[in-house]
PASEBA-1860 file (N, C-alpha, C; in nm, 3 decimals):
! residues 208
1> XXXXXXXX> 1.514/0.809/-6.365/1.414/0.913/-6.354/1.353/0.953/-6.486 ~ 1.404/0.927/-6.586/1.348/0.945/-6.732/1.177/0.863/-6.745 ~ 1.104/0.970/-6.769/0.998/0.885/-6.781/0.883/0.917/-6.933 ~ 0.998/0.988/-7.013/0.926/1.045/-7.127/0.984/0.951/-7.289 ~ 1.000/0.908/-7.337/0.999/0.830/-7.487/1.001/0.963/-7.557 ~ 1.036/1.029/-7.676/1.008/1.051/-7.762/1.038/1.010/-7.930 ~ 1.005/0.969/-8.031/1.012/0.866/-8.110/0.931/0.929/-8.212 ~ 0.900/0.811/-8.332/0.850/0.903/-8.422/0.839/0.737/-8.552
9> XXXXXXXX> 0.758/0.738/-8.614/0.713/0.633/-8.734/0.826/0.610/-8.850 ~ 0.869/0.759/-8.875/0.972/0.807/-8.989/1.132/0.734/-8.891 ~ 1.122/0.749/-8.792/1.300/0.705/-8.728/1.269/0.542/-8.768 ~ 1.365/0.510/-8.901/1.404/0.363/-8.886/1.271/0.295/-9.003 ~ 1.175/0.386/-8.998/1.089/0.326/-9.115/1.001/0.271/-8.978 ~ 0.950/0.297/-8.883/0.932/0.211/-8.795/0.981/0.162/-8.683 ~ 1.099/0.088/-8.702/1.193/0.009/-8.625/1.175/0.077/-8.443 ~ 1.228/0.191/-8.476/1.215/0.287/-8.333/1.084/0.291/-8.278
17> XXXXXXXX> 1.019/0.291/-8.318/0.872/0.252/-8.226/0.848/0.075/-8.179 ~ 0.957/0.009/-8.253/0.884/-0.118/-8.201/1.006/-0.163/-8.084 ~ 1.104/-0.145/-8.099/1.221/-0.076/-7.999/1.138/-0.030/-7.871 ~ 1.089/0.109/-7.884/1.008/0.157/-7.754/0.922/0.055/-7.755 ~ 0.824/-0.008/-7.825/0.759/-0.095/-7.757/0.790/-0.196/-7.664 ~ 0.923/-0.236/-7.719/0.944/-0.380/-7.649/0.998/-0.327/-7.494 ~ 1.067/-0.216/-7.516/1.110/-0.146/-7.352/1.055/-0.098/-7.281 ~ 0.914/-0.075/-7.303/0.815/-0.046/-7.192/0.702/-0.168/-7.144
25> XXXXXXXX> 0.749/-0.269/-7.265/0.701/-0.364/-7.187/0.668/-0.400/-7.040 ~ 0.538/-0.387/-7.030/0.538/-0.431/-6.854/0.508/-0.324/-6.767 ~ 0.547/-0.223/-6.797/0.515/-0.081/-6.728/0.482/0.058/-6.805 ~ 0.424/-0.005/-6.872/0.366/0.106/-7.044/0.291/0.261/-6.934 ~ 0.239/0.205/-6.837/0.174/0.366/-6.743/0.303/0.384/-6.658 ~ 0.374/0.374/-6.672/0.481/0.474/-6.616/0.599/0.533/-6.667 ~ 0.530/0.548/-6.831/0.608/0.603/-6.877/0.544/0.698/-7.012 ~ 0.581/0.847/-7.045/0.538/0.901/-7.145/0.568/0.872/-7.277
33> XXXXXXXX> 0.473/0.858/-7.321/0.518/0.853/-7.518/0.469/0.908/-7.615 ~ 0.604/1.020/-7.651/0.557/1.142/-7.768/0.582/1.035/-7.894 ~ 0.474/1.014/-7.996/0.550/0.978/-8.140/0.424/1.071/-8.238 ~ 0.478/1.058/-8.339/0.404/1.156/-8.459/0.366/1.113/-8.567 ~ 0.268/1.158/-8.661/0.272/1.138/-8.731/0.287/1.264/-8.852 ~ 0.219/1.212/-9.046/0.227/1.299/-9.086/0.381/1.320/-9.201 ~ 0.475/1.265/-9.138/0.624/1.226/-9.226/0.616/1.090/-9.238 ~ 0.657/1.027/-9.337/0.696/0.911/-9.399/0.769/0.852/-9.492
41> XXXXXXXX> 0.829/0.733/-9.532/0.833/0.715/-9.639/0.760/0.682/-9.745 ~ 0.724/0.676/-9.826/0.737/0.638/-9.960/0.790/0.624/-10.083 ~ 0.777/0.481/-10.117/0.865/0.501/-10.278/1.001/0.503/-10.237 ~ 1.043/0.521/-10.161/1.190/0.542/-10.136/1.228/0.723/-10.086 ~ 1.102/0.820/-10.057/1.078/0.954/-10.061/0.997/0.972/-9.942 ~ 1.060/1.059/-9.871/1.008/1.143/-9.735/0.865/1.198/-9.783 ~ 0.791/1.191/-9.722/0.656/1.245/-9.756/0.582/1.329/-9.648 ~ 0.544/1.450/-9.634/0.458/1.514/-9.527/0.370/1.526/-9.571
49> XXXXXXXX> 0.246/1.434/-9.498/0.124/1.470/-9.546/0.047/1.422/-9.377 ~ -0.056/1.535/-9.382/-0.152/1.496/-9.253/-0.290/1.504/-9.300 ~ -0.319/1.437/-9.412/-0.476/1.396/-9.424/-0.518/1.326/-9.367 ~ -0.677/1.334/-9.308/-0.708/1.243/-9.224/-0.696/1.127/-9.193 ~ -0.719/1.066/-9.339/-0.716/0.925/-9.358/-0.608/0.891/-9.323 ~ -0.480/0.947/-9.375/-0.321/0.935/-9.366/-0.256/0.936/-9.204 ~ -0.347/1.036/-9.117/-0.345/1.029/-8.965/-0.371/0.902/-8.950 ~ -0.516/0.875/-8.939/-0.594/0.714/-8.915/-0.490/0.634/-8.880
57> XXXXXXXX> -0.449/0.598/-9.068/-0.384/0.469/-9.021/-0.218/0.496/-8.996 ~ -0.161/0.554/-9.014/-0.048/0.580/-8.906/-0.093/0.592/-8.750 ~ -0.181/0.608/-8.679/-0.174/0.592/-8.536/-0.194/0.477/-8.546 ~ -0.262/0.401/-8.640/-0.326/0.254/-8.582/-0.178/0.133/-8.609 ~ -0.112/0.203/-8.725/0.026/0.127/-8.768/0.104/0.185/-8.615 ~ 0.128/0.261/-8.567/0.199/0.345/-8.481/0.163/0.232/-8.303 ~ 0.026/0.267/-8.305/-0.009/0.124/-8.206/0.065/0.043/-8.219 ~ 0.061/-0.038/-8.234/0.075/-0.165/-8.300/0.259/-0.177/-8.302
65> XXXXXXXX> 0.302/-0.096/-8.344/0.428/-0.138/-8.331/0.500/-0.081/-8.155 ~ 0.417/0.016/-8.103/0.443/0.047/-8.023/0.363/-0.059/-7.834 ~ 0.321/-0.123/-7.912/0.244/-0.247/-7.814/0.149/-0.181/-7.687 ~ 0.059/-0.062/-7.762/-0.008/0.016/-7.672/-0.161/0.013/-7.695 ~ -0.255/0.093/-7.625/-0.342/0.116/-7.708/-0.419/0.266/-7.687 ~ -0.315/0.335/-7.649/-0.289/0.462/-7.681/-0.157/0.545/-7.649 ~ -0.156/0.691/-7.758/-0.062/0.770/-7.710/-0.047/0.877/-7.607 ~ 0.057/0.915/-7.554/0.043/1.031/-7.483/0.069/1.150/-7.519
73> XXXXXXXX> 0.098/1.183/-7.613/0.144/1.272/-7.744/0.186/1.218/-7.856 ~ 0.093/1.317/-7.890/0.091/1.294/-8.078/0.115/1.451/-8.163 ~ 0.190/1.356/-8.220/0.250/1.544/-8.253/0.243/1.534/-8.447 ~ 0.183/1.649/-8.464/0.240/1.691/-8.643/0.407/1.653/-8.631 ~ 0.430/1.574/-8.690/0.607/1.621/-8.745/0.673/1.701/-8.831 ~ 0.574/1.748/-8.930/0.667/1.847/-9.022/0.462/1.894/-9.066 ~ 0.485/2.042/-9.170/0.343/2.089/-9.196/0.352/1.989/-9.335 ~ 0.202/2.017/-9.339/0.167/1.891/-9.467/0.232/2.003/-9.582
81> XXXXXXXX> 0.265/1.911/-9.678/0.292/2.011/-9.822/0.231/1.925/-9.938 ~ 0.124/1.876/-9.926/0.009/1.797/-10.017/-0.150/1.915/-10.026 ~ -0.126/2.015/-9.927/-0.261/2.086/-9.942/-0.326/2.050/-9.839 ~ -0.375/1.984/-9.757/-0.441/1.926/-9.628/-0.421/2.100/-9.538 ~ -0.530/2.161/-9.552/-0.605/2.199/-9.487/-0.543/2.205/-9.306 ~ -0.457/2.258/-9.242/-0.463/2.243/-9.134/-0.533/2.192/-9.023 ~ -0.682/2.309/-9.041/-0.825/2.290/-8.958/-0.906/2.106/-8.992 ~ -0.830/2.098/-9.069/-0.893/1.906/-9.116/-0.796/1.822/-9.055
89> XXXXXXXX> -0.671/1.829/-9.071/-0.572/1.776/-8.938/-0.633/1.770/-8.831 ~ -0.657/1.899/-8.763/-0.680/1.879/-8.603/-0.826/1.847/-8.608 ~ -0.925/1.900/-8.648/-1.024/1.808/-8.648/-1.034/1.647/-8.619 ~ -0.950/1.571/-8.741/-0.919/1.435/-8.689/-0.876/1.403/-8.576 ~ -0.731/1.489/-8.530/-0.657/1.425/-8.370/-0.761/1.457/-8.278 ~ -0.855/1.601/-8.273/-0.930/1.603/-8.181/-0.994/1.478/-8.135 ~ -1.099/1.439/-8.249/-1.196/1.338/-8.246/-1.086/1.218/-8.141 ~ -0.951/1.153/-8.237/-0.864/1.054/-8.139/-0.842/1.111/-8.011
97> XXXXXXXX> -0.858/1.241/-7.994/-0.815/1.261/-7.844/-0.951/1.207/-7.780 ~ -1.065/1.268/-7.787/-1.206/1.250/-7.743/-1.190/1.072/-7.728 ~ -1.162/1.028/-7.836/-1.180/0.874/-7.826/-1.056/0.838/-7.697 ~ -0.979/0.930/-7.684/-0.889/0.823/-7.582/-0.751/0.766/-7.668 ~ -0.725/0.750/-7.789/-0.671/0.703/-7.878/-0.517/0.777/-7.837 ~ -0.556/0.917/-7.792/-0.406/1.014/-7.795/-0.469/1.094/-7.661 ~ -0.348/1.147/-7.578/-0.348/1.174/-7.453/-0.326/1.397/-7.491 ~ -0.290/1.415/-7.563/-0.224/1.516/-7.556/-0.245/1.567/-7.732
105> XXXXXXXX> -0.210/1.699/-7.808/-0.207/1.702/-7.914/-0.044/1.791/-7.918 ~ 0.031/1.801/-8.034/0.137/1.901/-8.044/0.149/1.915/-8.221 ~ 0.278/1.996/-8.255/0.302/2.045/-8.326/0.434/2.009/-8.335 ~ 0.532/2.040/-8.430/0.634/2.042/-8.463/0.684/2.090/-8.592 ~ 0.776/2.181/-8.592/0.882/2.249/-8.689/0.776/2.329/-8.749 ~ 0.682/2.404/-8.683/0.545/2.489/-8.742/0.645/2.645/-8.725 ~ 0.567/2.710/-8.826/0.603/2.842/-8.817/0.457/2.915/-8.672 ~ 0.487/3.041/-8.640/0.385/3.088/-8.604/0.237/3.110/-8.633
113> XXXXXXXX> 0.209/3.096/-8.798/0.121/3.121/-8.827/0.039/3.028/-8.797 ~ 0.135/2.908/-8.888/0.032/2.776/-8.871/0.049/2.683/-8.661 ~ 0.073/2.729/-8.591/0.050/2.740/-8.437/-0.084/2.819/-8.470 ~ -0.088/2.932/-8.445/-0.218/2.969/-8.443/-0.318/2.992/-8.505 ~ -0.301/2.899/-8.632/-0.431/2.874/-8.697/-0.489/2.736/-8.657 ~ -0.360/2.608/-8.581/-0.408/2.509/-8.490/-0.487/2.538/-8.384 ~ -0.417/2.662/-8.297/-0.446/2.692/-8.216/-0.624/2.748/-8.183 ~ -0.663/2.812/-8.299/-0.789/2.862/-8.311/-0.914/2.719/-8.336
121> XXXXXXXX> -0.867/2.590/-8.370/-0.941/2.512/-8.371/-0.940/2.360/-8.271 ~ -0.804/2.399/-8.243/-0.780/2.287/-8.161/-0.688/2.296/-7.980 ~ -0.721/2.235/-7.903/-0.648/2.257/-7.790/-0.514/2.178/-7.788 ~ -0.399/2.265/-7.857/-0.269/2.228/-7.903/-0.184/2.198/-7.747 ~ -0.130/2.106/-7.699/-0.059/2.082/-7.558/0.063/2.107/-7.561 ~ 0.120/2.116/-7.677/0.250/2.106/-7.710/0.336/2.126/-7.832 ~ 0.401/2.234/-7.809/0.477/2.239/-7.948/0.651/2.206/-7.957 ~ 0.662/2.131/-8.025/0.815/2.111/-8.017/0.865/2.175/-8.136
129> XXXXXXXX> 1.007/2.232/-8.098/1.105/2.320/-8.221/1.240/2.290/-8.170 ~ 1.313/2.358/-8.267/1.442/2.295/-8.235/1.460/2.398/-8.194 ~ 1.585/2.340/-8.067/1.700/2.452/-7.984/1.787/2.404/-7.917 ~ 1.891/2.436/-7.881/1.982/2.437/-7.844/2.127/2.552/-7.855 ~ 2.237/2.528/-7.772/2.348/2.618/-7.759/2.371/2.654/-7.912 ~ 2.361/2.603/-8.009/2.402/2.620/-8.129/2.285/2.649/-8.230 ~ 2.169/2.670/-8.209/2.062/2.704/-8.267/1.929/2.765/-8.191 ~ 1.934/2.909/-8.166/1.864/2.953/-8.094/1.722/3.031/-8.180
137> XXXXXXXX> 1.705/2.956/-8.264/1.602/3.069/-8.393/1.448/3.049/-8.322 ~ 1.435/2.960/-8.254/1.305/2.963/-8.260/1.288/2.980/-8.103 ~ 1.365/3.066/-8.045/1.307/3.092/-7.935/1.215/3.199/-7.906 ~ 1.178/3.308/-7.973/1.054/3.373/-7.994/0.975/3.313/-7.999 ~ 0.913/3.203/-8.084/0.820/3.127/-8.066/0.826/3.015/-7.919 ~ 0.919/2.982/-7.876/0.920/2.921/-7.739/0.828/3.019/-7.603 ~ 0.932/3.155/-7.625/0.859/3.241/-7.597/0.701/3.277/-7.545 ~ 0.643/3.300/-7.731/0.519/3.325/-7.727/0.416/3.172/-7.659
145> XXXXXXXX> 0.436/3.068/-7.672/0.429/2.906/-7.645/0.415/2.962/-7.429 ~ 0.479/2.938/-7.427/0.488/2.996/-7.285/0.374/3.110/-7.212 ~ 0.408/3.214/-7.326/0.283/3.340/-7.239/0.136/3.253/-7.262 ~ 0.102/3.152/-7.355/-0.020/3.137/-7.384/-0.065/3.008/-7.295 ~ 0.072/2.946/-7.234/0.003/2.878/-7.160/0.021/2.648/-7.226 ~ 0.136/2.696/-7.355/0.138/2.599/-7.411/0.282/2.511/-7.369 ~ 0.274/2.405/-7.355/0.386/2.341/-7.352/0.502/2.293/-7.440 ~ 0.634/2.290/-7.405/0.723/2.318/-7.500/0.833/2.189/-7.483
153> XXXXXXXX> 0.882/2.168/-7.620/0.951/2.028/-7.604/1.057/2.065/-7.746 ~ 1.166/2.024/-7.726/1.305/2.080/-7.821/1.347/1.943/-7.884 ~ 1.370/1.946/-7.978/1.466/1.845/-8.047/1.592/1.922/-8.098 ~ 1.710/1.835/-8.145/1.895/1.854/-8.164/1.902/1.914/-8.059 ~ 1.910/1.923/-7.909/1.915/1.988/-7.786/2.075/1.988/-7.790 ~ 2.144/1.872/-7.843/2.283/1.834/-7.821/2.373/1.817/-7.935 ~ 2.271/1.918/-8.084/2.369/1.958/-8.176/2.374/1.829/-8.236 ~ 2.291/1.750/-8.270/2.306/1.604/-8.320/2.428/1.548/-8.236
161> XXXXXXXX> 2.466/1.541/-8.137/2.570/1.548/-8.045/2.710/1.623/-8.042 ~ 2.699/1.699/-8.128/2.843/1.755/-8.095/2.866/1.859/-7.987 ~ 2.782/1.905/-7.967/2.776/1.975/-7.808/2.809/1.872/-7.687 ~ 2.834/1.763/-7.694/2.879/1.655/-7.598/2.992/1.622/-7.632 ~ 3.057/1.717/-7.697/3.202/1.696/-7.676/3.281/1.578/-7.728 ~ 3.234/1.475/-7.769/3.300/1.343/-7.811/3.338/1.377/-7.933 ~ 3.320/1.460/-8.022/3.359/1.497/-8.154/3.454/1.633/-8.178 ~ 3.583/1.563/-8.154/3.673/1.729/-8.195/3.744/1.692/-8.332
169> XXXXXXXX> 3.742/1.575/-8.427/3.799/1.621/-8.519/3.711/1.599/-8.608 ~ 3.697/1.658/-8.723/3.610/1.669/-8.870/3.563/1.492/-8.874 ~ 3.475/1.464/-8.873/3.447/1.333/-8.908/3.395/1.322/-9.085 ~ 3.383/1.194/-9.087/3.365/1.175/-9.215/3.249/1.077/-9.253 ~ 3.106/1.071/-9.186/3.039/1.011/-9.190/2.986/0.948/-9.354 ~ 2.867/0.848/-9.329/2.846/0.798/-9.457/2.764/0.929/-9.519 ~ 2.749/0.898/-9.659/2.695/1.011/-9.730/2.530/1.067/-9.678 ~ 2.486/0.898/-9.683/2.366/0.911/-9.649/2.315/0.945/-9.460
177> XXXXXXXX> 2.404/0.994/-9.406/2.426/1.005/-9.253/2.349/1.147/-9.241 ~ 2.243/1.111/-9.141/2.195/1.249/-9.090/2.232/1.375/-9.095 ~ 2.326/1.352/-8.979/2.454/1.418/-8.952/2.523/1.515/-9.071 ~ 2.513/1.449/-9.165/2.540/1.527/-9.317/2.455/1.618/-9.356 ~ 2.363/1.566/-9.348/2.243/1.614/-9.455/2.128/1.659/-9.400 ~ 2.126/1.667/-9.269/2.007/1.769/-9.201/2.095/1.845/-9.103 ~ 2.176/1.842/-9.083/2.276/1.922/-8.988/2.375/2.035/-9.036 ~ 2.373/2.164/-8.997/2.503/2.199/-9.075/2.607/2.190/-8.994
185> XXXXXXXX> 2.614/2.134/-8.847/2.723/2.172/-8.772/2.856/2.094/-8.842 ~ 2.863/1.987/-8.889/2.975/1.966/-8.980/3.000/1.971/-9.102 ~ 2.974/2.103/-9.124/3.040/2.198/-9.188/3.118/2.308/-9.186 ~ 3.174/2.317/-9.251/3.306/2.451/-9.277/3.205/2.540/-9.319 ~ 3.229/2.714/-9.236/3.356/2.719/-9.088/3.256/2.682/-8.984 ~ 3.146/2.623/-8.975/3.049/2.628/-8.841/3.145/2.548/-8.777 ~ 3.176/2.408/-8.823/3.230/2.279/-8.723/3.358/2.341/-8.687 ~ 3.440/2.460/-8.756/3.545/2.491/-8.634/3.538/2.611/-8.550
193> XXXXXXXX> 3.406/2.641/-8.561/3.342/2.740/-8.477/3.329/2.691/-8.315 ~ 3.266/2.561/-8.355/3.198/2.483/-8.264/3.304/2.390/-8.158 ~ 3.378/2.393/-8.240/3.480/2.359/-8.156/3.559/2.467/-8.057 ~ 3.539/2.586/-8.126/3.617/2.673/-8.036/3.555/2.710/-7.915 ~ 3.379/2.698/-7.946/3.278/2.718/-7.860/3.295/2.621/-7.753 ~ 3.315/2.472/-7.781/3.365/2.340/-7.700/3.493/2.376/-7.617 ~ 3.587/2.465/-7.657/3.676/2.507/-7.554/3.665/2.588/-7.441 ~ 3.574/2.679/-7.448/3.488/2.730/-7.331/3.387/2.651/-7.276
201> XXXXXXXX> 3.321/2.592/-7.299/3.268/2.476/-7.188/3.321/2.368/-7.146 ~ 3.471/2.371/-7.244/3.554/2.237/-7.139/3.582/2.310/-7.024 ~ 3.629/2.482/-7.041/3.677/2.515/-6.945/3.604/2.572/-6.819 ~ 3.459/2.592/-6.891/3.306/2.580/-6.765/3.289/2.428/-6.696 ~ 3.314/2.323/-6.730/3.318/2.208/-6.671/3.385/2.162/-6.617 ~ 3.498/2.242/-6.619/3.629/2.211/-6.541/3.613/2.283/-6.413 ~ 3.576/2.396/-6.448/3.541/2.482/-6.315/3.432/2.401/-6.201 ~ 3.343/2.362/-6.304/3.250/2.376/-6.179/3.157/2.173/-6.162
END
């Protein structure tokens, strides 16, 4: 019953979009696909930038590995921190939406402000933020997303998985591991917080 992809240029350098490509092979309309642009590498360095030009050819690199010839969401992944102008962002996705190029427009990891300074120039479909049992900060903005009529989409839903329970003792991942370094749940005292939290939903799952 899954009929949504979500993915992204930055997962894998790539790799993950050409992955989804090859698995929708064959039935590409019956299935949704969020990917983004706007984060990258370079140089060996994460980069947020959504200048136009920088949009361009990331959807057209983004095609292409994704074996489509359009998206169904296209989302900001992080706000630019090069200076790019918000209202010059959506300007561009507009125009790709008009062309057909992108099905949908969204947002991601935006504060409120910059939502509705998109919002005032562009018809935003979707904003994704993080949430879950263990991170509930941005549900005011889920919230406000809702009264206006906008659609809403969550990433770490599952705690980079430790809310699935497969992790009860301290792990020791590689340095360079996500999990490390964009996550705090394994860390001291959260990760033996979280575990204690995991003992009440073993014992909600047991129940029911």
């Amino acid at each position: 019953g899954v009929n949504l992809i979500d993915t992204a240029p930055i997962y894998g350098e790539g790799h993950s979009e050409e992955v989804v490509g090859k698995a929708v092979e064959g039935f590409r309309d019956q299935v949704l696909i969020a990917t983004k642009y706007g984060s990258y590498i370079q140089d060996g360095k994460g980069v947020h930038c959504s200048r136009p030009d920088s949009v361009l050819r990331e959807l057209d690199q983004s095609l292409v590995r994704l074996g489509t010839d359009y998206v169904d969401m296209y989302i900001m992944h992080w706000p630019d921190n090069e200076g790019t102008p918000i209202e010059e962002t959506m300007a561009c996705v507009t125009d790709l939406k008009k062309a057909g190029k992108v099905r949908m427009l969204g947002l991601s990891n935006c504060d409120r402000g910059l939502i509705e300074r998109a919002c005032a120039v562009a018809d935003i479909d979707i904003v994704q933020l993080p949430f879950s049992m263990l991170n509930q900060s941005a549900l005011d903005d889920f919230l406000w997303c809702e009264q206006r009529g906008i659609d809403t989409m969550t990433w770490g839903s599952l705690g980079s998985g430790i809310l699935t329970g497969s992790i009860r003792e301290k792990p020791h991942f590689d340095e360079k591991d996500f999990r490390n370094t964009f996550y705090p749940f394994y860390r001291e005292p959260m990760f033996s917080r979280i575990q204690e939290f995991l003992k009440t939903m073993d014992a909600v799952a047991a129940r029911y």
